[in-house]
CHARMM internal coordinates of N, CA and C (Angstrom, degrees):
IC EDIT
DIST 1 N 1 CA 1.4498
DIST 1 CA 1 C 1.5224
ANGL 1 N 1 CA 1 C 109.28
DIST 1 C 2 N 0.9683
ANGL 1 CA 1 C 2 N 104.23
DIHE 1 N 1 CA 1 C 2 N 132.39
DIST 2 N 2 CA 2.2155
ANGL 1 C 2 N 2 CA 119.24
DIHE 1 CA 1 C 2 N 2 CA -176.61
DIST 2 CA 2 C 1.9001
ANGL 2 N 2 CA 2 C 105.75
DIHE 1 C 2 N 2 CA 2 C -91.20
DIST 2 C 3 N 1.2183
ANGL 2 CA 2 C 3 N 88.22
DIHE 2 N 2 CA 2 C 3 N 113.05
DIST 3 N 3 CA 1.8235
ANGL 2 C 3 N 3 CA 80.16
DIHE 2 CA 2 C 3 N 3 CA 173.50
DIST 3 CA 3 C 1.5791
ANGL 3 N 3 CA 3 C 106.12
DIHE 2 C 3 N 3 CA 3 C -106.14
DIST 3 C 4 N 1.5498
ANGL 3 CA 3 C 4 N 102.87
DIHE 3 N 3 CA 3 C 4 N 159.15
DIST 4 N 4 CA 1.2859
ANGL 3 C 4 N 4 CA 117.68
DIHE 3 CA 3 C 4 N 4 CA -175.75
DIST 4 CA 4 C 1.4218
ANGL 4 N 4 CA 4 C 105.07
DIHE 3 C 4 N 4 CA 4 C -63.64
DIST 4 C 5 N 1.4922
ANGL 4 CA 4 C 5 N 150.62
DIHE 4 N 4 CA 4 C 5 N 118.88
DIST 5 N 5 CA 1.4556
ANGL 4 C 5 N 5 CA 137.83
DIHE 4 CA 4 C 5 N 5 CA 157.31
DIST 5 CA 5 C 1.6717
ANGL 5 N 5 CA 5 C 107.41
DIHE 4 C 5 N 5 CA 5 C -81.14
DIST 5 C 6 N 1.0326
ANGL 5 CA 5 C 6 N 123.50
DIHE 5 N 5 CA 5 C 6 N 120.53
DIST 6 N 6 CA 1.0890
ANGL 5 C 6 N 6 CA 134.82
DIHE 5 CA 5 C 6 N 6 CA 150.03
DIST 6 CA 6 C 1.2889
ANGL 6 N 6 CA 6 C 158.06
DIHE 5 C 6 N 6 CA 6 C -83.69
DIST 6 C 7 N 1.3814
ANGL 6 CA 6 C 7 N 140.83
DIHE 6 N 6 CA 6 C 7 N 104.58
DIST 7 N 7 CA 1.6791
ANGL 6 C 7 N 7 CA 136.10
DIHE 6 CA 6 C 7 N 7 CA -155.15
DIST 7 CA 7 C 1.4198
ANGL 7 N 7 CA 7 C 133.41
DIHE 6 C 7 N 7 CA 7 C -102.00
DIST 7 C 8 N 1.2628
ANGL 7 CA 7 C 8 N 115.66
DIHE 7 N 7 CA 7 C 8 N 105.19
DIST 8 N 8 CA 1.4049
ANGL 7 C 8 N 8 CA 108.43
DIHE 7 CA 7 C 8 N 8 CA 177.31
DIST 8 CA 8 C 1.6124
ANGL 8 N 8 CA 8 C 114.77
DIHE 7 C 8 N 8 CA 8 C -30.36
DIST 8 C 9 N 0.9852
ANGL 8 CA 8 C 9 N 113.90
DIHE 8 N 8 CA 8 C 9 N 166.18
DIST 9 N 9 CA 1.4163
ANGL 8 C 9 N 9 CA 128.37
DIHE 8 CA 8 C 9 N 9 CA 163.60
DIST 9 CA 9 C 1.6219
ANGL 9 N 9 CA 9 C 110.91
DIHE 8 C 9 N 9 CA 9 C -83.60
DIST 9 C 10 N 1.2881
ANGL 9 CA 9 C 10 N 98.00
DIHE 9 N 9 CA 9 C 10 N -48.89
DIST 10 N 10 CA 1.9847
ANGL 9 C 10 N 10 CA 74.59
DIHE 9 CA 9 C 10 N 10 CA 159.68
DIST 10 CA 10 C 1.4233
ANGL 10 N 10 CA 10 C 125.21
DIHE 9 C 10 N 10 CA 10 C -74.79
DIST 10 C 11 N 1.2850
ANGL 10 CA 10 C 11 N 134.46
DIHE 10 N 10 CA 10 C 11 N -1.97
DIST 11 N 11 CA 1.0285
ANGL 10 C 11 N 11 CA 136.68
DIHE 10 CA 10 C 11 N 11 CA 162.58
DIST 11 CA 11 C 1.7574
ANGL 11 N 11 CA 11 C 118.39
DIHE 10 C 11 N 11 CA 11 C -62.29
DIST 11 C 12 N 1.2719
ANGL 11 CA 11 C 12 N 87.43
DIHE 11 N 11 CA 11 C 12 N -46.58
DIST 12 N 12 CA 1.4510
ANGL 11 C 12 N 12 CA 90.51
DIHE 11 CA 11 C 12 N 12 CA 177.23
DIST 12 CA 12 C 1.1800
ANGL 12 N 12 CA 12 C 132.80
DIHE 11 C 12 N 12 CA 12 C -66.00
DIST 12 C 13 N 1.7876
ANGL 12 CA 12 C 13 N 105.15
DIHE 12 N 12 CA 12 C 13 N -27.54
DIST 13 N 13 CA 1.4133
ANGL 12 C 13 N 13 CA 109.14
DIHE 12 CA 12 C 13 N 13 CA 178.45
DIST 13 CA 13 C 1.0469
ANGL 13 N 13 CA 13 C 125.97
DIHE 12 C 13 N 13 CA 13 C -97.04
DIST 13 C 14 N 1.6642
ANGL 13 CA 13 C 14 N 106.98
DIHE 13 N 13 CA 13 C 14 N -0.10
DIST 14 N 14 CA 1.7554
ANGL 13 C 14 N 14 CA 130.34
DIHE 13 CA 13 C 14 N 14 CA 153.32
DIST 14 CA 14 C 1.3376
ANGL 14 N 14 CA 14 C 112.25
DIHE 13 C 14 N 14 CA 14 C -59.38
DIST 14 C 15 N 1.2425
ANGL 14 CA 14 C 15 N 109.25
DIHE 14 N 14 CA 14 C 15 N -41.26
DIST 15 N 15 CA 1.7593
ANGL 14 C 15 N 15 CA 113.30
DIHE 14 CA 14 C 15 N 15 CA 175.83
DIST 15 CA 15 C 1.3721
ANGL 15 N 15 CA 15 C 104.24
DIHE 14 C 15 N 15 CA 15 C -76.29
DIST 15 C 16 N 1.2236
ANGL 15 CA 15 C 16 N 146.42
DIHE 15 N 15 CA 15 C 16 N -51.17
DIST 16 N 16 CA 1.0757
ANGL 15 C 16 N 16 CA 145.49
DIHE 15 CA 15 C 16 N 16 CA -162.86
DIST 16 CA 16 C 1.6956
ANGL 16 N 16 CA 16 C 106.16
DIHE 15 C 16 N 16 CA 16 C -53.70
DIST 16 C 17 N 1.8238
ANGL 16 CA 16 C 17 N 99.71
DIHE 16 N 16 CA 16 C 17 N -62.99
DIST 17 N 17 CA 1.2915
ANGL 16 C 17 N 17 CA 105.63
DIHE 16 CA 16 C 17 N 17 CA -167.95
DIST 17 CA 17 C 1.9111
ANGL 17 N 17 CA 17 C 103.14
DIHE 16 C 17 N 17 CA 17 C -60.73
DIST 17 C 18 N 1.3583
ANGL 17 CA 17 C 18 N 118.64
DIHE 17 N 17 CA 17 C 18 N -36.20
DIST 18 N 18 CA 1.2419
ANGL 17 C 18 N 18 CA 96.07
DIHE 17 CA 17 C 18 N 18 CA 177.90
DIST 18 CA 18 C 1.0720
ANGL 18 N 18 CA 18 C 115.71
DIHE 17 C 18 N 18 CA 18 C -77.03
DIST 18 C 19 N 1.2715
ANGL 18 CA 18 C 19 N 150.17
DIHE 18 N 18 CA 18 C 19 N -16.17
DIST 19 N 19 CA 1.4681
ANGL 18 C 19 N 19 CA 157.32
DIHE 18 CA 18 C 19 N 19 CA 154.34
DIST 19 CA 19 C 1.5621
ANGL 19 N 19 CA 19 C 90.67
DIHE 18 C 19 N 19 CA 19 C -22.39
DIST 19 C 20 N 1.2155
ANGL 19 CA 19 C 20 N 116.80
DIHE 19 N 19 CA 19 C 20 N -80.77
DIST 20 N 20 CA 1.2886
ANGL 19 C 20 N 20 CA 132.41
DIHE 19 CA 19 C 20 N 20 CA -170.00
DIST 20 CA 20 C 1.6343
ANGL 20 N 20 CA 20 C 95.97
DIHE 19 C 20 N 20 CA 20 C -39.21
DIST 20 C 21 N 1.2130
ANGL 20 CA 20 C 21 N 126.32
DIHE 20 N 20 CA 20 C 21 N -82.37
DIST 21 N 21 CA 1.2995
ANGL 20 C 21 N 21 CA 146.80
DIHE 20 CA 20 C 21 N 21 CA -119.12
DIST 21 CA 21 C 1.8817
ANGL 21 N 21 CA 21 C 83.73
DIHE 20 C 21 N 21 CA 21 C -67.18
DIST 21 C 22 N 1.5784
ANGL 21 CA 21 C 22 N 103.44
DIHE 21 N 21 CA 21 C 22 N -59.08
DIST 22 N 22 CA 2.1149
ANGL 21 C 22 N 22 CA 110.64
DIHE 21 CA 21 C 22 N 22 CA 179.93
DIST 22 CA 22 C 1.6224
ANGL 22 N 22 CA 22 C 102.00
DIHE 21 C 22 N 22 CA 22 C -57.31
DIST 22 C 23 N 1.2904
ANGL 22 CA 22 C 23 N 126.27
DIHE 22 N 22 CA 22 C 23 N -35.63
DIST 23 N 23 CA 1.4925
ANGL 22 C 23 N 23 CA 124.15
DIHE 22 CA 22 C 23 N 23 CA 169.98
DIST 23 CA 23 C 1.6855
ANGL 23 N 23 CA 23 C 112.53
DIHE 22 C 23 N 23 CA 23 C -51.44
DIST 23 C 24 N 1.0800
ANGL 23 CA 23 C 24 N 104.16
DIHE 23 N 23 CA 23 C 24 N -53.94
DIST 24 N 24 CA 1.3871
ANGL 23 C 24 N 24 CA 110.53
DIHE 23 CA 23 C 24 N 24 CA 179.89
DIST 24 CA 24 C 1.7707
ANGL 24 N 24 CA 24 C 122.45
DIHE 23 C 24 N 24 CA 24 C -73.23
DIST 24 C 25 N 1.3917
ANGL 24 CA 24 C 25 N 97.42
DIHE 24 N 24 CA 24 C 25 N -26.59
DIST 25 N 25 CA 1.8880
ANGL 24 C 25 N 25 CA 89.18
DIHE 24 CA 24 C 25 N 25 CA 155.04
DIST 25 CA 25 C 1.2124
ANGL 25 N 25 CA 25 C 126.94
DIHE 24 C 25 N 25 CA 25 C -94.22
DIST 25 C 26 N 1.4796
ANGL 25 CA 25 C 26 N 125.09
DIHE 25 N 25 CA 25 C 26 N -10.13
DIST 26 N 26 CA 1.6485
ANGL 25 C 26 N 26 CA 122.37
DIHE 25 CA 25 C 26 N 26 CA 154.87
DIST 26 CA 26 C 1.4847
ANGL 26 N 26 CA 26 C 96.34
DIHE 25 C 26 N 26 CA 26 C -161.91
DIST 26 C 27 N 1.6906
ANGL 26 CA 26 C 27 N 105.00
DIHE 26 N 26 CA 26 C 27 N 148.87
DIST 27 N 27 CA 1.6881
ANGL 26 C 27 N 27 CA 112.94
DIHE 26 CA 26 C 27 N 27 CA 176.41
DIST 27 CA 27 C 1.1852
ANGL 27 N 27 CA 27 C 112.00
DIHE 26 C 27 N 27 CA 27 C -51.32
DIST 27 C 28 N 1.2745
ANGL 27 CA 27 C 28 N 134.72
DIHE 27 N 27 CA 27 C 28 N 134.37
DIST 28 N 28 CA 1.2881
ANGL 27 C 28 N 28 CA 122.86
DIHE 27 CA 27 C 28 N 28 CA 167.11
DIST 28 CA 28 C 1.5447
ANGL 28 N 28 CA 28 C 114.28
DIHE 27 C 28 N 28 CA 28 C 130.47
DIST 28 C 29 N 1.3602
ANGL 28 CA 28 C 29 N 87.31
DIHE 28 N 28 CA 28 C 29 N -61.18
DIST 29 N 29 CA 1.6179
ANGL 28 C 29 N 29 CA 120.89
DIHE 28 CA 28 C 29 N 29 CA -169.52
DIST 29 CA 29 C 1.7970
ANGL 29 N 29 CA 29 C 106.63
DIHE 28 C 29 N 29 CA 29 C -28.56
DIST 29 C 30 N 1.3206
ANGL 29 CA 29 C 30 N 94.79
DIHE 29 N 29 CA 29 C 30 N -49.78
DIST 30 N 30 CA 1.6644
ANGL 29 C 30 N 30 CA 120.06
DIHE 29 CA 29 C 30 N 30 CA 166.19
DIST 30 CA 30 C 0.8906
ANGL 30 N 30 CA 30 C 126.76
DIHE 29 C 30 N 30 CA 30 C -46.44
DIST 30 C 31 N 1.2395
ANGL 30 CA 30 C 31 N 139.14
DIHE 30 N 30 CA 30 C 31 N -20.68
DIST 31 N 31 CA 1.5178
ANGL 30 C 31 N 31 CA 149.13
DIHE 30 CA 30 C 31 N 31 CA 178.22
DIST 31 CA 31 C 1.2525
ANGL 31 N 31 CA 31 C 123.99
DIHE 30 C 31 N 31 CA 31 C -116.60
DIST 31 C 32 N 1.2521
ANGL 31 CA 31 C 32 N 107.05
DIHE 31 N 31 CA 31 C 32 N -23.05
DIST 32 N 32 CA 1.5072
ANGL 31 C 32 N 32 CA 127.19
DIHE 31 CA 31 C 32 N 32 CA 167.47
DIST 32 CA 32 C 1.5485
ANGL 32 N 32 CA 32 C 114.85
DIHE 31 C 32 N 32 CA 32 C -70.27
DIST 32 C 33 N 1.4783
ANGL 32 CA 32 C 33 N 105.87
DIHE 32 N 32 CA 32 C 33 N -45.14
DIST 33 N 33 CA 2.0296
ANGL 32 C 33 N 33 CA 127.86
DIHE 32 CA 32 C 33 N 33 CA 159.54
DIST 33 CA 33 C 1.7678
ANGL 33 N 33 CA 33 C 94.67
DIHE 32 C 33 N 33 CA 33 C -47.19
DIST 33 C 34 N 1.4551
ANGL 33 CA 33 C 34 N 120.63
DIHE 33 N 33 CA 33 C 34 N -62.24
DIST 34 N 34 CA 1.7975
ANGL 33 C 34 N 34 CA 106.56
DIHE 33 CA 33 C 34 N 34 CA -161.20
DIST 34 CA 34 C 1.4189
ANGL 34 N 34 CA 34 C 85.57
DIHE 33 C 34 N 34 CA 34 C -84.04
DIST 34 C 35 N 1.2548
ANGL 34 CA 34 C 35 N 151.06
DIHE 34 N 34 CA 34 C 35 N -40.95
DIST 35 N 35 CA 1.7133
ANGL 34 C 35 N 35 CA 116.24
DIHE 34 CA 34 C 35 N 35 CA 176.24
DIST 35 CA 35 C 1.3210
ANGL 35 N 35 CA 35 C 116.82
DIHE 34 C 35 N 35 CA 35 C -42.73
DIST 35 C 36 N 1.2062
ANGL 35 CA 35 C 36 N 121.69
DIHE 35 N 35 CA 35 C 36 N -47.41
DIST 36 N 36 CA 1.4699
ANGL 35 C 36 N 36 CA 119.60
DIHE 35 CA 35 C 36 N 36 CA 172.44
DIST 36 CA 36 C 1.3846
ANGL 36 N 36 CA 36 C 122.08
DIHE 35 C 36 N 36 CA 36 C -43.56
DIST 36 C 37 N 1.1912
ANGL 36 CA 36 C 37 N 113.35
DIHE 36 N 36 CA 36 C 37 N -54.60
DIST 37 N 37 CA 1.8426
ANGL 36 C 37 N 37 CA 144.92
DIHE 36 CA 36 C 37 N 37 CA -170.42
DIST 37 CA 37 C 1.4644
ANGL 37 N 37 CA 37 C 102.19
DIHE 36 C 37 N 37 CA 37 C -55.90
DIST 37 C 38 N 1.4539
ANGL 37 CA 37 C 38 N 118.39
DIHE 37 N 37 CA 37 C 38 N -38.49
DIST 38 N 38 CA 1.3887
ANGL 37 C 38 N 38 CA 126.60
DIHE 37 CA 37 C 38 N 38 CA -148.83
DIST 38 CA 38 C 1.4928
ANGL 38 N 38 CA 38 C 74.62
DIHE 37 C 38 N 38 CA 38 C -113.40
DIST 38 C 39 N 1.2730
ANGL 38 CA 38 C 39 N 141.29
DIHE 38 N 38 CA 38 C 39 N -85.43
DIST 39 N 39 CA 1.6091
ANGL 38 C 39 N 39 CA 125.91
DIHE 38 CA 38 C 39 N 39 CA -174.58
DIST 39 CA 39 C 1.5881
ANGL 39 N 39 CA 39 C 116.23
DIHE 38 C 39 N 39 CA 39 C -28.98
DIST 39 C 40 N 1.0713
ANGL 39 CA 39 C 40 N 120.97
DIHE 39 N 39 CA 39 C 40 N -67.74
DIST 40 N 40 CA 1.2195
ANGL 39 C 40 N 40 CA 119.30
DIHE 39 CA 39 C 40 N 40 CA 169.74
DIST 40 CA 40 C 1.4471
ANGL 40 N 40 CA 40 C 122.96
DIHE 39 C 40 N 40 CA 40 C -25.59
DIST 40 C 41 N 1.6928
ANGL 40 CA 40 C 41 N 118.76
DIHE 40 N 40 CA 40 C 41 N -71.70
DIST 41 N 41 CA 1.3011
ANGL 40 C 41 N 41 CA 137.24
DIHE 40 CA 40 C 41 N 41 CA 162.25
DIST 41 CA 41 C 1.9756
ANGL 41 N 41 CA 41 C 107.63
DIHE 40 C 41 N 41 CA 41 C -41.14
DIST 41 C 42 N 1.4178
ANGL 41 CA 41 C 42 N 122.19
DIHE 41 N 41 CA 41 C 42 N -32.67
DIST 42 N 42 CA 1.0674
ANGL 41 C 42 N 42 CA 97.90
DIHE 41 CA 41 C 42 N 42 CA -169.90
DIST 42 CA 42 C 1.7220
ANGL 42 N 42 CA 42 C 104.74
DIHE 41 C 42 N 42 CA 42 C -85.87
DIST 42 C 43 N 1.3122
ANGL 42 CA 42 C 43 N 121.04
DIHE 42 N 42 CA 42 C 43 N -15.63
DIST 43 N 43 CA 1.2968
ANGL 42 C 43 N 43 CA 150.16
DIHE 42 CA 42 C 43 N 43 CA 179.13
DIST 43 CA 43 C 1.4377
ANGL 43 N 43 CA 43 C 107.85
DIHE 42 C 43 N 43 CA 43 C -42.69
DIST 43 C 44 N 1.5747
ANGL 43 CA 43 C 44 N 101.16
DIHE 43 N 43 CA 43 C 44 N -62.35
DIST 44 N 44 CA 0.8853
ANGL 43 C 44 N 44 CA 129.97
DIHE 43 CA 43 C 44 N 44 CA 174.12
DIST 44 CA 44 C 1.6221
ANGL 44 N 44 CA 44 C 125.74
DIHE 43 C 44 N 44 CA 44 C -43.39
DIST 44 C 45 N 0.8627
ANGL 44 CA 44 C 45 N 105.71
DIHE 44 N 44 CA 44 C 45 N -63.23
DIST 45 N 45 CA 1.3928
ANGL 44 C 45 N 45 CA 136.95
DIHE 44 CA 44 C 45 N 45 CA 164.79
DIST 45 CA 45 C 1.7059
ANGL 45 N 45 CA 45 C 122.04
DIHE 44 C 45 N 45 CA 45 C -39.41
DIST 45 C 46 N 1.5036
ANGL 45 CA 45 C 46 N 107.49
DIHE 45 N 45 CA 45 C 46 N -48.53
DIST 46 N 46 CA 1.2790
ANGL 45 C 46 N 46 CA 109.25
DIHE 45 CA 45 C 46 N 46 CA -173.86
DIST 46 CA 46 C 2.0319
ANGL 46 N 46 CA 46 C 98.56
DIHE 45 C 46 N 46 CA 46 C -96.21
DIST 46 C 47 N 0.9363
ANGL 46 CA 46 C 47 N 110.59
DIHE 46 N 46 CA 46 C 47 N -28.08
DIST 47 N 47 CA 1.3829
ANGL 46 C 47 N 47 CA 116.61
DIHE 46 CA 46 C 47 N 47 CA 164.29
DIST 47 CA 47 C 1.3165
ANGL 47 N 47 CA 47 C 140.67
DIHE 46 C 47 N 47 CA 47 C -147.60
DIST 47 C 48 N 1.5055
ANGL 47 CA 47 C 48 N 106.07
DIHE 47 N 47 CA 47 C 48 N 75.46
DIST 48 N 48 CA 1.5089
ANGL 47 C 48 N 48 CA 133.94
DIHE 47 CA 47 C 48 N 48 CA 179.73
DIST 48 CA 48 C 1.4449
ANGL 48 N 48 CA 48 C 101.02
DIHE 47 C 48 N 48 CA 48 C -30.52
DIST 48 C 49 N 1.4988
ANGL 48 CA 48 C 49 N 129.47
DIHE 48 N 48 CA 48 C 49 N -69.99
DIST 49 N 49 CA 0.7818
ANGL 48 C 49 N 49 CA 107.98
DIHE 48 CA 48 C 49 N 49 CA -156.96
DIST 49 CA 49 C 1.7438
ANGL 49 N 49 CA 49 C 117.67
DIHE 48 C 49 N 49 CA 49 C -100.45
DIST 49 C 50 N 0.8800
ANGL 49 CA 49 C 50 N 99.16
DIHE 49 N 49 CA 49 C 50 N 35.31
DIST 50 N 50 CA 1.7183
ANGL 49 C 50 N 50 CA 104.48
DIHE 49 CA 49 C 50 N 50 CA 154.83
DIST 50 CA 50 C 1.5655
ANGL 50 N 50 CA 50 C 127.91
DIHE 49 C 50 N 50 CA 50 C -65.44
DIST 50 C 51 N 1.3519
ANGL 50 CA 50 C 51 N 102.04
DIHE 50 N 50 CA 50 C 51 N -42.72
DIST 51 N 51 CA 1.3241
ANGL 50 C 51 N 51 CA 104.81
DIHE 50 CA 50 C 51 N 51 CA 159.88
DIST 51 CA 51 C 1.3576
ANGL 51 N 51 CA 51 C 144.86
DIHE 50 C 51 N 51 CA 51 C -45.34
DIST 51 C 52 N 1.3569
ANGL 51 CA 51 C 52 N 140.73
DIHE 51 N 51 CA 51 C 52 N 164.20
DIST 52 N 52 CA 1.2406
ANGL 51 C 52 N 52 CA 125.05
DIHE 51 CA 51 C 52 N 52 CA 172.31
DIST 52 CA 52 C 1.6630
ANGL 52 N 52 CA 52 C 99.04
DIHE 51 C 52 N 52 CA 52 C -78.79
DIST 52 C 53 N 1.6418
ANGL 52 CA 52 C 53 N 96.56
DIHE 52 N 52 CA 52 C 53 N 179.03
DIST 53 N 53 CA 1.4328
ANGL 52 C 53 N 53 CA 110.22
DIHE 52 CA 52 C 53 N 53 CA -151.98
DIST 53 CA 53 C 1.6508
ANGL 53 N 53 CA 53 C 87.03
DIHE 52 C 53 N 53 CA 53 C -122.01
DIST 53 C 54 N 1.6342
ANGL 53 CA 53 C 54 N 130.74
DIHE 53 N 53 CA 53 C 54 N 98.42
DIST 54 N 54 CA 1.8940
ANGL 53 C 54 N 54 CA 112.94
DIHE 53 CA 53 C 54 N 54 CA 179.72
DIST 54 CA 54 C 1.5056
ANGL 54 N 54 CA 54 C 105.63
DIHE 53 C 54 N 54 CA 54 C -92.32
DIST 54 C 55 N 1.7538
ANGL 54 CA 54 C 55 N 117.03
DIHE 54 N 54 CA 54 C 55 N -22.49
DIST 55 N 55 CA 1.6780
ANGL 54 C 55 N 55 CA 97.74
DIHE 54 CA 54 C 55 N 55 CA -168.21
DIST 55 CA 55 C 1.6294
ANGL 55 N 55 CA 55 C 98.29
DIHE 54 C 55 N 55 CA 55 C -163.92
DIST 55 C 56 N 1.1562
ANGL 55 CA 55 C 56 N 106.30
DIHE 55 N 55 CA 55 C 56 N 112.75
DIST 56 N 56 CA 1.7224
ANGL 55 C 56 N 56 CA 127.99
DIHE 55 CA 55 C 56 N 56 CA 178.79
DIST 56 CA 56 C 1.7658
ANGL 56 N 56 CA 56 C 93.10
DIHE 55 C 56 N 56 CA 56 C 42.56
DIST 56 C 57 N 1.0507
ANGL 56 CA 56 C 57 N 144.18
DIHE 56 N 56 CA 56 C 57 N -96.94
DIST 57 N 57 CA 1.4884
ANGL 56 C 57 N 57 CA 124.79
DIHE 56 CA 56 C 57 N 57 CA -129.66
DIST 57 CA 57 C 2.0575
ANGL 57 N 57 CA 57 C 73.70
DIHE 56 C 57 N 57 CA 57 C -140.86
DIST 57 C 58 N 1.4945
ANGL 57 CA 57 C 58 N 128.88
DIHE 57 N 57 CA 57 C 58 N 32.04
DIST 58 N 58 CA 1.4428
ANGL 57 C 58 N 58 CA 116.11
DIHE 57 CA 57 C 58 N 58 CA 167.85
DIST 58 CA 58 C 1.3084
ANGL 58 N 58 CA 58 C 102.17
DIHE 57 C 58 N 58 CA 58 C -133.85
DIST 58 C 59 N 1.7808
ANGL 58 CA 58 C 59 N 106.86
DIHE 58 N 58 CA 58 C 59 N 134.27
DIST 59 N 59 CA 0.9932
ANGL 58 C 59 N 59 CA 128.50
DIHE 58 CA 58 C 59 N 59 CA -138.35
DIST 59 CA 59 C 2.4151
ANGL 59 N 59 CA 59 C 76.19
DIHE 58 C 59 N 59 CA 59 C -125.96
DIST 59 C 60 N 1.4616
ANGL 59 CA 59 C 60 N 102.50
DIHE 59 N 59 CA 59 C 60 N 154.38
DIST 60 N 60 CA 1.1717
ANGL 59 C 60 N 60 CA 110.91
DIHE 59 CA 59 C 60 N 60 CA 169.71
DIST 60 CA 60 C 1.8930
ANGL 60 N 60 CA 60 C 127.15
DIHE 59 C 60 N 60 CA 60 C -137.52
DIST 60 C 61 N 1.5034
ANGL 60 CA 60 C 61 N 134.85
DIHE 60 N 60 CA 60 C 61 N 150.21
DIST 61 N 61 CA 1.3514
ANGL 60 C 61 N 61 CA 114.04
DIHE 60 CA 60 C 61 N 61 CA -132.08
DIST 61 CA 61 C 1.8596
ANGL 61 N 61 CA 61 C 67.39
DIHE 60 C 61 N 61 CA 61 C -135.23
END
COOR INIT
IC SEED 1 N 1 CA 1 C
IC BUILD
């Protein structure tokens, strides 16, 4: 079963700004950060609860 992952909006602009931040210490670096982001997240996704469990029903990767 596939669950929906869902992202705050500050999440996103946590990713963004670090996008930026590894871009700006070598080319690349930045995209190599959202392969991670997006593996992780898809990880996530196919098995929520693999993760540990920090607070009632939120799980951390």
């Amino acid at each position: 079963m596939k669950y929906e992952v869902l992202l705050r909006p500050e999440a996103e602009t946590d990713i963004g700004e670090t996008y930026r931040w590894y871009e700006a210490q070598a080319t690349g670096l930045g995209d190599e950060f959202l392969r991670s982001v997006d593996a992780c997240l898809a990880s996530v996704q196919r098995s929520p609860m693999a993760y540990s469990l920090i607070y009632k029903d939120i799980r951390r990767v």
